[in-house]
C-alpha positions in Angstrom: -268.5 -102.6 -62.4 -266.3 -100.4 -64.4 -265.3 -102.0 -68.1 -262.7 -100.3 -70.3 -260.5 -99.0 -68.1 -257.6 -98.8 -70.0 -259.4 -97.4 -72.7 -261.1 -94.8 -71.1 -257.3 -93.7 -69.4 -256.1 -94.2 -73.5 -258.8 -91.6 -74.8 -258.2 -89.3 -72.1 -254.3 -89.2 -72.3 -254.9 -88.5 -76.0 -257.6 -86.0 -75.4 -255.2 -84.2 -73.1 -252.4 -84.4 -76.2 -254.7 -83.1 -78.5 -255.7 -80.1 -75.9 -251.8 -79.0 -75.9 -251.3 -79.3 -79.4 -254.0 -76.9 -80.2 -252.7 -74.4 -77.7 -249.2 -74.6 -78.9 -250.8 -74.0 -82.2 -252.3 -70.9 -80.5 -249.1 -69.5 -79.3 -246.1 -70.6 -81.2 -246.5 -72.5 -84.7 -242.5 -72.6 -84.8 -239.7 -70.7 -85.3 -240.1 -70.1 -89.4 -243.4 -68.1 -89.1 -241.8 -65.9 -86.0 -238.5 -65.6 -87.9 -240.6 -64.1 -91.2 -242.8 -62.2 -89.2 -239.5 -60.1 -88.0 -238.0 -60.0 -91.0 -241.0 -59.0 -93.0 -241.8 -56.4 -90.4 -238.3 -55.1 -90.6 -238.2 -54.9 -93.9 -242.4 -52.7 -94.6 -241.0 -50.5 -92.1 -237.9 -49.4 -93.9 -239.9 -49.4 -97.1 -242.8 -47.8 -95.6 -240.1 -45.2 -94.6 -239.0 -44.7 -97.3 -242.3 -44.5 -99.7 -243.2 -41.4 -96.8 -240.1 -39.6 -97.4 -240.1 -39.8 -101.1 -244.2 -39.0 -101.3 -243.6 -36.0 -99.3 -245.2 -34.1 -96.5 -248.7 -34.1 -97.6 -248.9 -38.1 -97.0 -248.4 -37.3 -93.2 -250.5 -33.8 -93.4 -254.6 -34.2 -91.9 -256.2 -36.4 -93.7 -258.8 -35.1 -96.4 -261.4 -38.5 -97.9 -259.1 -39.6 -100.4 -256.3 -39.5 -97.6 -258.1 -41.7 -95.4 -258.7 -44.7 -98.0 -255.2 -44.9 -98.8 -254.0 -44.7 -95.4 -257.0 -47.6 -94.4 -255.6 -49.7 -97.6 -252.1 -49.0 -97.0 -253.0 -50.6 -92.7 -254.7 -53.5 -94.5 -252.0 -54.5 -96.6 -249.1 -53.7 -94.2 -250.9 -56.3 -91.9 -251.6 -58.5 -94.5 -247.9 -58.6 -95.6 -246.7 -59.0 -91.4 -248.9 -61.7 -90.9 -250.3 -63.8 -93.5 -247.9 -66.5 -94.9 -249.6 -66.2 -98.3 -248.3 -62.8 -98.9 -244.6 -62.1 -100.2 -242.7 -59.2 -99.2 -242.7 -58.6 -103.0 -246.6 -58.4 -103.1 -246.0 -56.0 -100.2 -243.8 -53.9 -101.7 -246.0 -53.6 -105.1 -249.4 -52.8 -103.1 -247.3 -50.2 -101.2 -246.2 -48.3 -103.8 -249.0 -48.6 -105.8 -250.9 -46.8 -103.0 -248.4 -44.3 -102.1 -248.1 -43.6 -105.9 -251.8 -43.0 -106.5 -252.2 -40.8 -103.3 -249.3 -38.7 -104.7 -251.0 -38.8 -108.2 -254.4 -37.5 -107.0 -252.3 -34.9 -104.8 -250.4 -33.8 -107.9 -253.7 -33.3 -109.8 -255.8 -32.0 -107.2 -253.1 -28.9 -107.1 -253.3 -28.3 -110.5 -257.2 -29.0 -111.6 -259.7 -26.9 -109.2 -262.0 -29.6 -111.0 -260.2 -32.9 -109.4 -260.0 -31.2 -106.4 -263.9 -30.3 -106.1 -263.9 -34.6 -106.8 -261.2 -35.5 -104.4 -261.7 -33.0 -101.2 -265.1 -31.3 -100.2 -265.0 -27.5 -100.4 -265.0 -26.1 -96.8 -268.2 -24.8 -95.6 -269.4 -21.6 -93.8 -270.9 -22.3 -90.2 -270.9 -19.2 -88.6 -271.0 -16.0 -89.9 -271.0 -12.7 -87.2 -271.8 -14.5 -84.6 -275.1 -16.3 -85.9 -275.3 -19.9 -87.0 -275.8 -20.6 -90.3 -278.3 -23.1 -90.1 -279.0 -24.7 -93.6 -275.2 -25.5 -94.1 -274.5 -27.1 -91.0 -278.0 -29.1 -91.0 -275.9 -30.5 -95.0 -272.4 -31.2 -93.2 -274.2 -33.0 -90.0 -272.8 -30.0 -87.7 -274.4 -29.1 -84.1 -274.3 -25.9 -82.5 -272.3 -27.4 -79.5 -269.3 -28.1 -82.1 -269.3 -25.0 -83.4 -269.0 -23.4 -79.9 -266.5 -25.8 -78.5 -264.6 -24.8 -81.9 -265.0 -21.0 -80.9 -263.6 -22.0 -77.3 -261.2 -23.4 -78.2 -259.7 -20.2 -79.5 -259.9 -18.8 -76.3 -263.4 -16.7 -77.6 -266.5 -16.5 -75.0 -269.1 -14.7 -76.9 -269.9 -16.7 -80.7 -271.0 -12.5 -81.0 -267.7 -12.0 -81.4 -266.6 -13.8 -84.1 -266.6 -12.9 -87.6 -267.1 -16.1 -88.8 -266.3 -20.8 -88.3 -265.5 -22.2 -91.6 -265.9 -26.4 -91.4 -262.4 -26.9 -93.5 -262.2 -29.6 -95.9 -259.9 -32.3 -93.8 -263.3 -31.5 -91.1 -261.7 -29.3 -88.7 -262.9 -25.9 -87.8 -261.1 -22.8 -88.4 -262.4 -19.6 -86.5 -262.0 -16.0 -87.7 -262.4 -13.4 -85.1 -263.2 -10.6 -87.3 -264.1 -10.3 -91.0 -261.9 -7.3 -92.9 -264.0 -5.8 -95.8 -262.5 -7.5 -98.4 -262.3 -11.5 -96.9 -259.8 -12.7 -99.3 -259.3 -15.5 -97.0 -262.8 -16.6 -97.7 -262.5 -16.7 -101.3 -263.2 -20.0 -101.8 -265.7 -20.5 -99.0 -268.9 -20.7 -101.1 -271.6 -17.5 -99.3 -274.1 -15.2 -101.1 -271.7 -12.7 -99.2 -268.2 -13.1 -100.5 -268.0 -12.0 -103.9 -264.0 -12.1 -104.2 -263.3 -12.9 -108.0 -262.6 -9.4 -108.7 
């Protein structure tokens, strides 16, 4: 014989409540949080705008290291400042151009001091030279042959024999030079035994 039964119907019904409160917690929490998740969003994207345009073109150029931790931070707090409730629009706007202003800081410096620059982006790296690999350096940057050949394909080349030489570049793309003149002033600051360009 079955006791309770009202009970048991009670505990279900409220089980049952409980189940579609959590899932309208899940999906919609009211129309506050919706309402300052459009506003706020509105609002980081005109400022985010903004911050580009003033910083210039080198925020949006390929990313060298330091380029890629501020544009990692500068993801974090934008979704930080869209979604959390605990973040103002103010704290937002502070941690944005605080970011923005030290990326355009270290760019500032790394044009002027060749020693900041050595600190902030890797000096680009000789791969290839006339046609043969060179082996040491691209066992230090983590580089396989196959790279360097799709980079040499890429530029239409079939034969690595003909090509003067693949420089890994600093933001880690290659560049590939079909022939070498006698004088590689392009080179110059491509670190090689071979190119002795500071006269």
């Amino acid at each position: 014989m079955k006791l309770d039964v009202p009970g048991r119907k009670a505990n279900r019904t409220e089980g049952a409540r409980a189940q579609k409160a959590m899932l309208q917690h899940i999906f919609f929490q009211g129309w506050e949080p919706v309402l300052r998740t459009a506003i706020g969003t509105i609002a980081i994207y005109i400022m985010v705008v903004l911050l580009i345009r003033v910083a210039g073109q080198r925020t949006l150029a390929k990313w060298y290291a330091f380029d890629l931790i501020v544009t990692v931070a500068l993801g974090s707090a934008l979704a930080n400042s869209i979604l959390s409730k605990d973040v103002s629009i103010a704290q937002a706007v502070v941690a944005f151009v605080v970011l923005v202003g030290l990326q355009y800081f270290v760019a500032w410096t790394v044009v002027r001091w060749r020693r900041v620059r050595a600190v902030v982006n890797p000096r680009p790296t000789l791969v290839l030279l006339q046609g043969r690999f060179e082996a040491a350096a691209m066992k230090a940057q983590r580089v396989a042959e196959e790279d360097v050949r799709a980079a040499v394909r890429r530029q239409g080349i079939g034969s690595l024999e003909e090509v003067g030489a693949v420089v890994l570049e600093a933001d880690g793309t290659f560049s590939v030079i079909a022939s070498l003149p006698a004088r590689p002033t392009a080179l110059a600051d491509v670190p090689h035994n071979m190119f002795s360009l500071s006269a």
